[in-house]
N, CA, C and O of each residue as an XYZ file, in Angstrom:
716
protein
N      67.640    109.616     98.681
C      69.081    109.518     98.522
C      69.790    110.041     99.764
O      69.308    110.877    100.529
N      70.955    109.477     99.882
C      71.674    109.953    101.161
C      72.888    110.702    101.276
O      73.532    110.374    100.280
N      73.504    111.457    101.882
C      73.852    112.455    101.569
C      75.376    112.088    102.458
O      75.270    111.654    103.605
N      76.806    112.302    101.823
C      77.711    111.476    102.645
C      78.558    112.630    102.417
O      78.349    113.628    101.727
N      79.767    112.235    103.283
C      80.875    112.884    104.045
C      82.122    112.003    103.128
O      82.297    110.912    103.671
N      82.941    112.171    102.010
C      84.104    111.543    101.358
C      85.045    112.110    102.475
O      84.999    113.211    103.023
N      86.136    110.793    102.718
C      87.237    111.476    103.231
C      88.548    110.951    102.259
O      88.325    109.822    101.822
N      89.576    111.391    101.920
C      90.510    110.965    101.541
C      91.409    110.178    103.105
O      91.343    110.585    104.265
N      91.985    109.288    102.705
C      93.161    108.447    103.899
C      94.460    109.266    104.546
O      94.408    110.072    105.475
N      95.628    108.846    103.812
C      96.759    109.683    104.317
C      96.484    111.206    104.454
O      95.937    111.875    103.577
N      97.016    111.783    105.906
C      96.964    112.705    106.113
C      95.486    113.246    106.512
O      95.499    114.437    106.822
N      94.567    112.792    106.554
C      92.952    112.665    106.768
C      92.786    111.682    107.970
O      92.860    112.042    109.145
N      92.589    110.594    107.618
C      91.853    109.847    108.305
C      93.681    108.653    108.996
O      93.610    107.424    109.020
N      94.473    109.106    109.256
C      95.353    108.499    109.648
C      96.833    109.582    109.038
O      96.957    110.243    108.007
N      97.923    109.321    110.408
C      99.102    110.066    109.947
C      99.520    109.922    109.046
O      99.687    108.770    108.645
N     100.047    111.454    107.974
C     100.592    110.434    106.784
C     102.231    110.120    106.896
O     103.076    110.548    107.683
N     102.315    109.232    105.826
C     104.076    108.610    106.320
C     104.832    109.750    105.870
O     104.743    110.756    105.167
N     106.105    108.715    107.071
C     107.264    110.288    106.360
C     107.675    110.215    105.051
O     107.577    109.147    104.446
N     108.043    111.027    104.621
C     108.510    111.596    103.398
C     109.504    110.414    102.517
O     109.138    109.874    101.473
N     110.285    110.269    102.927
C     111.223    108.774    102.756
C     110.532    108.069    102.546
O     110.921    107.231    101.732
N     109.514    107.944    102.928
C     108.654    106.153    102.776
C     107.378    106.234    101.543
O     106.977    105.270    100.891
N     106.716    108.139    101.404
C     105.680    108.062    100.958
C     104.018    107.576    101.208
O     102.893    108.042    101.029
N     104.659    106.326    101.740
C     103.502    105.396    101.867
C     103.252    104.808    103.036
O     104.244    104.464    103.679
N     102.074    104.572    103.542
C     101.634    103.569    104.784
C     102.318    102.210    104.294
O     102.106    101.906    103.120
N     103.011    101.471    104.962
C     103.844    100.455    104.659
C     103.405     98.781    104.804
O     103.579     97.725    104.195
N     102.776     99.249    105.932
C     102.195     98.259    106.677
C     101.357     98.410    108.043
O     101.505     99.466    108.659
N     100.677     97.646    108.449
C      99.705     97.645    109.372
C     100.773     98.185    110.648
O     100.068     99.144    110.962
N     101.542     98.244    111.277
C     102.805     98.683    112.294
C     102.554    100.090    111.988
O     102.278    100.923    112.851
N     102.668    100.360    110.597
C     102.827    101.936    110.730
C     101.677    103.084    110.520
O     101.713    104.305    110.674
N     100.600    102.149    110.089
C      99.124    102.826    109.917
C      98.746    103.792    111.725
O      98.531    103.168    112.764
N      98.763    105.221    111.632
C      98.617    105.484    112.694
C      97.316    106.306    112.702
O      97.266    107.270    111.938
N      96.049    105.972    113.640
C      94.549    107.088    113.546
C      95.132    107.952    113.695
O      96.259    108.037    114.184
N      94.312    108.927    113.207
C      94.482    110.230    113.984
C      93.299    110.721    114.500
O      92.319    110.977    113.800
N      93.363    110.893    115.964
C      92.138    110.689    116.837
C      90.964    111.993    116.260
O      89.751    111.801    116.168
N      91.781    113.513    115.867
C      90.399    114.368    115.332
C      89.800    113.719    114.092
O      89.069    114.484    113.462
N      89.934    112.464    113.576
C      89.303    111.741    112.227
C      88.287    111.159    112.936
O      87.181    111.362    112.435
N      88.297    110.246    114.327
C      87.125    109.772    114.653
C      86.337    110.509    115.715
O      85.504    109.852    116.340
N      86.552    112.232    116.094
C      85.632    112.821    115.948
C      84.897    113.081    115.193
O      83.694    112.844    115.298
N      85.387    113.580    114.336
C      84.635    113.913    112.928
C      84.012    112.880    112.552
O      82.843    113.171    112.303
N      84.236    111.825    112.396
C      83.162    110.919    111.851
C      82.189    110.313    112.783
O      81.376    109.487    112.369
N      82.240    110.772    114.333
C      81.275    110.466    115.324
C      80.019    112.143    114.723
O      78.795    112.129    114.593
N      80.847    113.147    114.536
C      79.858    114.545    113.874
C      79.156    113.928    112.865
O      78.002    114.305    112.664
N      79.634    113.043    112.187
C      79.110    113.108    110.336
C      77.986    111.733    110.896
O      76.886    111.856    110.357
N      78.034    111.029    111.436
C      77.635    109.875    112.017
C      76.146    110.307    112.747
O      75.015    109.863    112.545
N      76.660    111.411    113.722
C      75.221    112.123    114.585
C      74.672    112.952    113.810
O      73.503    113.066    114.179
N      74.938    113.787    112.673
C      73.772    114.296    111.651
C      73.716    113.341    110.749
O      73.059    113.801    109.815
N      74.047    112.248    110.508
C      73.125    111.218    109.570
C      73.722    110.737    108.067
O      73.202    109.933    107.293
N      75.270    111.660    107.868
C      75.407    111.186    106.782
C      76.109    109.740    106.887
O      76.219    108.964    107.836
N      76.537    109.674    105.564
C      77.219    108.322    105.442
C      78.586    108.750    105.094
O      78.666    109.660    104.269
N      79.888    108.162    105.671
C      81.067    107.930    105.661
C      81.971    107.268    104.347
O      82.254    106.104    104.063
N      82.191    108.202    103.880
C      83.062    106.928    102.937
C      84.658    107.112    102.223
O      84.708    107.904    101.282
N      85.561    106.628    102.506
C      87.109    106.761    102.136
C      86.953    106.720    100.815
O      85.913    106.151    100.484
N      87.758    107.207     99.740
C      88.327    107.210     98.774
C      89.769    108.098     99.176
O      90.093    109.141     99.744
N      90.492    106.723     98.347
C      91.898    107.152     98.308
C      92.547    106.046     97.583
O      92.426    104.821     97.564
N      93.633    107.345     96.714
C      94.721    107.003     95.715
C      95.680    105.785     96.624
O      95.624    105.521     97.825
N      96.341    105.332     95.806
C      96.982    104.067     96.556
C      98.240    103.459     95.452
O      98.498    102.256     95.495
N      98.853    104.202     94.653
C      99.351    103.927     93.546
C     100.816    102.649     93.724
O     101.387    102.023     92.831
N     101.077    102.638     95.385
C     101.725    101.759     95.605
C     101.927    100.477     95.236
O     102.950     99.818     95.054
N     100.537    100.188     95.143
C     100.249     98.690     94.508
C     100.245     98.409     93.334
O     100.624     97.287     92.999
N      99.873     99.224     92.500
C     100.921     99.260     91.453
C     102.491     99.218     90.744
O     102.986     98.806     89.695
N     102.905     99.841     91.874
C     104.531    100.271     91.804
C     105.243     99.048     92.276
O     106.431     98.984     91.958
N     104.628     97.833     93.136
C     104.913     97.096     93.461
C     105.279     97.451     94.942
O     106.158     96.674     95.314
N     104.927     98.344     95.933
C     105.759     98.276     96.999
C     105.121     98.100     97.981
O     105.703     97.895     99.045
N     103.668     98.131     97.898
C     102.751     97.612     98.818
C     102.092     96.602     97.971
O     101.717     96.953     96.852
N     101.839     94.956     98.509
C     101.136     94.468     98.237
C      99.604     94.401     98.346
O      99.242     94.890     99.416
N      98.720     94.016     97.691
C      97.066     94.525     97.681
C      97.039     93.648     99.227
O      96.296     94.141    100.077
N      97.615     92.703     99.518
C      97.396     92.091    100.775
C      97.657     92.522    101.948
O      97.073     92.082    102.939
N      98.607     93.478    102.001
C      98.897     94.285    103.027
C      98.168     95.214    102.809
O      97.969     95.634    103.949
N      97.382     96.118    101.856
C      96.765     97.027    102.218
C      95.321     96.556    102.461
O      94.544     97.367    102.965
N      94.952     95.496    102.193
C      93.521     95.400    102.904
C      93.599     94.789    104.220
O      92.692     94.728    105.050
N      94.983     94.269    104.332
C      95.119     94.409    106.136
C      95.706     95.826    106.941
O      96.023     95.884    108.129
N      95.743     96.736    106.120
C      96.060     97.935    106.904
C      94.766     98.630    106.965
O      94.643     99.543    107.783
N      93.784     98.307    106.195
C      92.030     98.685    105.813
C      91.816     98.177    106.897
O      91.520     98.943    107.814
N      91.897     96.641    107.181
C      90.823     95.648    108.297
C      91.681     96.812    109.398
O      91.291     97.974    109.513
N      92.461     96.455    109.883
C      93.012     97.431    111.463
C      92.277     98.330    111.488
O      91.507     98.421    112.444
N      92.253     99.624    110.108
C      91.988    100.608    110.589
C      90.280    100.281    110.845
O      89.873    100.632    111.952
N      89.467     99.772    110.103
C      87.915     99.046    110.450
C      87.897     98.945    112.001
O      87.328     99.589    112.882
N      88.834     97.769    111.988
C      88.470     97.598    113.781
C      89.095     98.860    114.672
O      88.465     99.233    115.662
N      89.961     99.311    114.417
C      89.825    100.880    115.184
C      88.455    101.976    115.099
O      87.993    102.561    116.078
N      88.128    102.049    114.197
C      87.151    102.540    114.250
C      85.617    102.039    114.423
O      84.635    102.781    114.462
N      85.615    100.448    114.531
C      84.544    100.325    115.192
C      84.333    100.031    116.409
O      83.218     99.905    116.915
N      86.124     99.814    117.349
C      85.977     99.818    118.575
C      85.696    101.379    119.044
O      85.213    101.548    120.163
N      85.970    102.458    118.259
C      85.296    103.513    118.663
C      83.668    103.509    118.734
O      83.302    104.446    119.444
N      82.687    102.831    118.277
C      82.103    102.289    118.346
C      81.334    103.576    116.743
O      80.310    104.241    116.897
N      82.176    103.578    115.417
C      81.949    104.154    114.323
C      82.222    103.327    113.439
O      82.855    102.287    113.621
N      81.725    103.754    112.304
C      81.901    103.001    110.871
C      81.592    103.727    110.003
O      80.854    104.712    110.044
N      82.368    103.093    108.817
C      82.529    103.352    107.647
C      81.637    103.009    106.781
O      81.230    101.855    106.918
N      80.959    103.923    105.494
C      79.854    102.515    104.583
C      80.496    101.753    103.977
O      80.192    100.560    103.954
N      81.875    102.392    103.129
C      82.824    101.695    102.561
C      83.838    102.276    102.294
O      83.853    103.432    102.717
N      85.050    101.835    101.553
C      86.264    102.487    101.131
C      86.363    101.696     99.116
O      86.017    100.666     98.538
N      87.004    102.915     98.803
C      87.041    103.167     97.427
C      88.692    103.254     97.135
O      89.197    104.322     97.482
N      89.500    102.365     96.603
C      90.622    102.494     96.688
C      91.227    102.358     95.259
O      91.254    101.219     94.793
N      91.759    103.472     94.441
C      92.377    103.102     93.074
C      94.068    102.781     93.371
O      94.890    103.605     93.769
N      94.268    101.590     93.108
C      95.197    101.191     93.309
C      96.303    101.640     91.854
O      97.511    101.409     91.905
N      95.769    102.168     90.864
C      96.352    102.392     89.354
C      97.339    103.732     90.107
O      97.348    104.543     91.032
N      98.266    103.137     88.686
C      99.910    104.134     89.291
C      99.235    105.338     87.618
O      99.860    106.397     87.574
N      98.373    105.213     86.700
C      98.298    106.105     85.681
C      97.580    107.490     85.848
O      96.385    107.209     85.753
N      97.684    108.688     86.025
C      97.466    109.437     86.453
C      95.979    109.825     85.538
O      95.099    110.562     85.982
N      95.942    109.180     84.245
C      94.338    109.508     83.646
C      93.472    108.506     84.199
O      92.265    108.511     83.958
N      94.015    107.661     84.916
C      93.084    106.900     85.234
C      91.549    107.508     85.785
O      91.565    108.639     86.270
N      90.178    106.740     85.712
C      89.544    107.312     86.031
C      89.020    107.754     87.185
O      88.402    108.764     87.522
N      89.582    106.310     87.977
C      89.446    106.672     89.503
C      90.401    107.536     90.327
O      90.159    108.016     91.435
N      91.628    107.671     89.546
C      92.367    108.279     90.288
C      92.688    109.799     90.191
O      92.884    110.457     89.169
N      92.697    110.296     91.785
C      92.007    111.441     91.823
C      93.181    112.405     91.295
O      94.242    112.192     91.882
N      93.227    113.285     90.448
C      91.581    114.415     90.902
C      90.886    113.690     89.852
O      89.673    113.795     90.032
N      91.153    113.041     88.895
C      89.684    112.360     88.553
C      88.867    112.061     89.593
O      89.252    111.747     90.719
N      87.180    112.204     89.044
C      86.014    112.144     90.268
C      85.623    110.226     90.141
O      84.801    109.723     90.907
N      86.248    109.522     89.240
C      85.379    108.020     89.079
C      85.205    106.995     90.379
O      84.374    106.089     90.317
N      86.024    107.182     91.546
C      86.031    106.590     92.661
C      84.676    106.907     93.813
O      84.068    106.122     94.540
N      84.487    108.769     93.560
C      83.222    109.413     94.245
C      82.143    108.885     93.386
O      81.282    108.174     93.904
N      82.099    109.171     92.078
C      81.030    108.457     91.235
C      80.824    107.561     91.592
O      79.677    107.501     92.035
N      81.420    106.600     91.672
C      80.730    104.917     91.575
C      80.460    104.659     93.172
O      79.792    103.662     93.446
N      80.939    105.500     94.264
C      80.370    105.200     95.135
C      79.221    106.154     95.483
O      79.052    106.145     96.702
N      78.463    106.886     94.918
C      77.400    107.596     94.835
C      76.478    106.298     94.036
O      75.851    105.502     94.734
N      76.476    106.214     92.863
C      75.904    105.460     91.922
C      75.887    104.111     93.186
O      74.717    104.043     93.562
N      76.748    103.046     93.950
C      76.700    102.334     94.393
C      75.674    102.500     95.446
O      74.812    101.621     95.484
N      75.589    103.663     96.489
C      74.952    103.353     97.642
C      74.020    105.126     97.895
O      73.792    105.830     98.880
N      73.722    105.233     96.399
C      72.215    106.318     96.121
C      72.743    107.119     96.863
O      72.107    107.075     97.915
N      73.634    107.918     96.947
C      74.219    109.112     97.572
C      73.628    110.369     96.306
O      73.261    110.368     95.131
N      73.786    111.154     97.199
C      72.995    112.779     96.901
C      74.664    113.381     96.773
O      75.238    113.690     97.818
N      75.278    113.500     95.632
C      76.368    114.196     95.474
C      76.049    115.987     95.985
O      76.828    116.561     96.747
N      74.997    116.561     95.504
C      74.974    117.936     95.614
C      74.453    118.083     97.102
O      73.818    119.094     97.405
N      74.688    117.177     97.960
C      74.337    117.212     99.484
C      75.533    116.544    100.038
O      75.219    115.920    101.052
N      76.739    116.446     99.761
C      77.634    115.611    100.394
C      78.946    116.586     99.878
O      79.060    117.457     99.016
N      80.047    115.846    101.063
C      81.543    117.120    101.592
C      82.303    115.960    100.775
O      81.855    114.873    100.408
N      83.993    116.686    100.544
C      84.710    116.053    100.164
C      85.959    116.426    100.833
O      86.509    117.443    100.410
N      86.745    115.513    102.219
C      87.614    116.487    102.881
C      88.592    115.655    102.487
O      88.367    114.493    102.146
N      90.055    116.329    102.510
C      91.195    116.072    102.258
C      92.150    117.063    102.237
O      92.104    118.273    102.457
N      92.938    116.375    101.956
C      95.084    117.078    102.559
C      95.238    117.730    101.365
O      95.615    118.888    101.547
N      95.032    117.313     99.728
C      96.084    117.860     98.768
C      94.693    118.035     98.020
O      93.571    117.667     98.366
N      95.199    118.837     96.674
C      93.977    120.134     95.998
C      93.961    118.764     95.397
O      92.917    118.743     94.745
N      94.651    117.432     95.247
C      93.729    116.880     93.881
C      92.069    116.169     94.914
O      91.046    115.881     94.293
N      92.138    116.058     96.058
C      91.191    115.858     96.810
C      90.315    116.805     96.525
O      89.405    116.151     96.016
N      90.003    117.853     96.515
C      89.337    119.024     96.676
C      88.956    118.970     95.211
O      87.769    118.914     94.889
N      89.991    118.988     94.260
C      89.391    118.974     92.727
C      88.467    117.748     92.169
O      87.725    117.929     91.203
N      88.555    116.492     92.836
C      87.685    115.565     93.048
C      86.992    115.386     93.145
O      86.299    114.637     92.457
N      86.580    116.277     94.575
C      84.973    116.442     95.370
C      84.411    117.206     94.052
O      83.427    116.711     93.503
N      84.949    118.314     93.550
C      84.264    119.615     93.362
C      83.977    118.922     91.577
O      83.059    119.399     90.911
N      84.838    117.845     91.021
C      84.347    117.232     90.041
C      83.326    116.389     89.759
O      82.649    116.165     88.756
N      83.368    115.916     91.008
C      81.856    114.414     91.193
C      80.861    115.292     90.901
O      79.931    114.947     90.173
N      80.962    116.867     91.581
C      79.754    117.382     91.916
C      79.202    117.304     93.933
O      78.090    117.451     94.439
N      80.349    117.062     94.473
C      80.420    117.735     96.005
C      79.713    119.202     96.527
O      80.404    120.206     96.352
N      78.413    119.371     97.138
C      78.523    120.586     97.216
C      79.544    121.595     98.486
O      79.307    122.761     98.798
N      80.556    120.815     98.973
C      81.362    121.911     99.618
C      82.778    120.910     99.946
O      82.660    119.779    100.418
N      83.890    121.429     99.666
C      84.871    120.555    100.007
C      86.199    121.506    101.303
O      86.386    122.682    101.614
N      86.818    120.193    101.688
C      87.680    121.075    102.735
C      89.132    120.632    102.909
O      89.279    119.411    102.963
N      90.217    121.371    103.006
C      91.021    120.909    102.880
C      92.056    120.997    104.015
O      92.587    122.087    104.225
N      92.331    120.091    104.646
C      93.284    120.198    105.840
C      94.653    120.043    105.656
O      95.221    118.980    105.408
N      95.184    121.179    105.790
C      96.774    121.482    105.440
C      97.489    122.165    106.164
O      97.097    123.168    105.568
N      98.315    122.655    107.044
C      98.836    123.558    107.807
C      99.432    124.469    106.655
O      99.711    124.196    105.488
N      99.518    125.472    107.276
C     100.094    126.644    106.256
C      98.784    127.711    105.681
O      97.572    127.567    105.842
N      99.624    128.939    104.877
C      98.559    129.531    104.338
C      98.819    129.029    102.784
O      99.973    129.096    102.362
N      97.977    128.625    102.092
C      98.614    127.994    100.726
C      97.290    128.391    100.104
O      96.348    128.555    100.879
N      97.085    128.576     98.723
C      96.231    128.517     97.873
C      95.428    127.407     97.371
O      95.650    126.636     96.438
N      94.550    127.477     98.098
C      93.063    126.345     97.460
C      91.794    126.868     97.399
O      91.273    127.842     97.942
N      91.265    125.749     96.375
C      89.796    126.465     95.499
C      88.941    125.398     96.237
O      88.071    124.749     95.656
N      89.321    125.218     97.902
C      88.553    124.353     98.713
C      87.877    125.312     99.263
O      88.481    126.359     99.494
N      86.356    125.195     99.637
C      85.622    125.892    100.464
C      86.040    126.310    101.945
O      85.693    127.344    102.515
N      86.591    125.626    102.290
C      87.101    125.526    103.825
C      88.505    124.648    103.552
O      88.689    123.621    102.899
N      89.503    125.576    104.408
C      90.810    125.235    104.506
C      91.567    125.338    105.969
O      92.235    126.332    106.254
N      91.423    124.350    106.769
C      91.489    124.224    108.014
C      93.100    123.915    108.339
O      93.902    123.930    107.406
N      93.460    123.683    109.472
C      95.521    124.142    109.564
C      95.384    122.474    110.190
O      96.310    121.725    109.880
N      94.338    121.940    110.990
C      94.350    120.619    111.656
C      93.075    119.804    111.617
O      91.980    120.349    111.478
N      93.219    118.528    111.738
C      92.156    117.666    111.832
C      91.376    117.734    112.882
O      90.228    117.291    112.849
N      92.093    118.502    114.328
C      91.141    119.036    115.468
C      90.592    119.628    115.105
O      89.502    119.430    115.642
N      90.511    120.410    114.414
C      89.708    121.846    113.646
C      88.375    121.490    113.057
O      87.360    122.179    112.964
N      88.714    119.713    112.514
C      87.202    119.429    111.615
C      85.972    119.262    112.227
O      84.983    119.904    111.873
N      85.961    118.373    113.201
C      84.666    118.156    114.132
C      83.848    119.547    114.049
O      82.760    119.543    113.474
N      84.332    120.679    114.588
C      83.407    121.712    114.693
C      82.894    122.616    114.071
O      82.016    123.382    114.469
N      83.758    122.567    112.367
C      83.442    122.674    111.133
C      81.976    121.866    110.808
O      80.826    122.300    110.863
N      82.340    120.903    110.550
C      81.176    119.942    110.613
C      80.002    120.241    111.625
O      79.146    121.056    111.282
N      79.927    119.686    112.729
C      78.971    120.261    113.462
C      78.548    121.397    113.172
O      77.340    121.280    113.374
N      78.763    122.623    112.765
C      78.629    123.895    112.449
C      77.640    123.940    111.072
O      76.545    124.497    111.156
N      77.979    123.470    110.103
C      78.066    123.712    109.048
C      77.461    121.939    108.323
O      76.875    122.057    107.247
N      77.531    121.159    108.607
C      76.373    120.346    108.577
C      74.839    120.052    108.758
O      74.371    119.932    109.890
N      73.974    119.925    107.506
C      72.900    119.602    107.717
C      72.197    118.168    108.728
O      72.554    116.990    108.735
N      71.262    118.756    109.389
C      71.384    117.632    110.502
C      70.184    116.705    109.936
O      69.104    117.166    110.305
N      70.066    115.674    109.244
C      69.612    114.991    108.596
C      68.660    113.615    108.983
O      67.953    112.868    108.306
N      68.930    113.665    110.065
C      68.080    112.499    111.576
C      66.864    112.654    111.096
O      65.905    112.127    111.659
């Protein structure tokens, strides 16, 4: 079994939008954020596997269409494989219902992509911006989760870092090297 690196999207693996908007809107406003494809060049050179899960309730609400967000997915793909990285996959609950099962902090999005591609939950991270990320990881059964937030704030995340520069050497550090 293989042992993977979850990242949540906004605020993780790309800027998140301003406040007014909530949401990545469209492919124009999807922006990397370059310490995300360090970190996944770290998670990449010890061997795990990569994989997004993230809430997306927009498409529900009607304000992003599912068509625009799997063209704001393809961009961000080809950004990151002209870095010359990749993803195994992305896990996206598009449901606006908060029991839903995939949607986090429910764990059903980490589940089924464990169950999908024989991942070792009690060998794999769960990083993200907000505690329902962190309550996620630590529900699938994540053995260490991290949460990138500026500020001093209260979380039951293992590691609580102020920036996404900060992650690479977390990782490197604190990653099993699995080659």
């Amino acid at each position: 079994m293989k042992s993977c690196v979850f990242f949540d999207r906004d605020g993780i693996v790309n800027e998140p939008p301003p406040p007014e908007e909530r949401y990545v809107l469209n492919v124009e406003k999807f922006r990397l954020i370059p310490g995300f494809l360090h970190a996944l060049r770290v998670v990449a050179d010890k061997g795990y596997a990569a994989i997004l899960i993230t809430n997306q309730k927009c498409v529900a609400r009607g304000i992003v269409a599912q068509e625009e967000l799997d063209a704001i997915h393809a961009h961000m793909q080809q950004l990151i494989r002209s870095a010359g990285l990749k993803l195994t996959d992305i896990y996206v609950c598009p449901h606006a219902e908060d029991d839903h099962p995939d949607r986090k902090p429910n764990p059903g999005m980490i589940l089924r992509a464990a169950k999908d591609h024989a991942i070792d939950l009690s060998r794999s991270w769960m990083v993200g911006d907000n505690e329902k990320d962190i309550e996620a990881g630590q529900a699938a059964g994540c053995c260490k989760t991290v949460r990138v937030m500026p500020g001093d704030l209260a979380t039951a995340a293992d590691y609580h870092l102020q920036a996404m520069d900060e992650l690479p050497a977390l990782l490197d550090n604190e990653l099993e090297n699995i080659n």
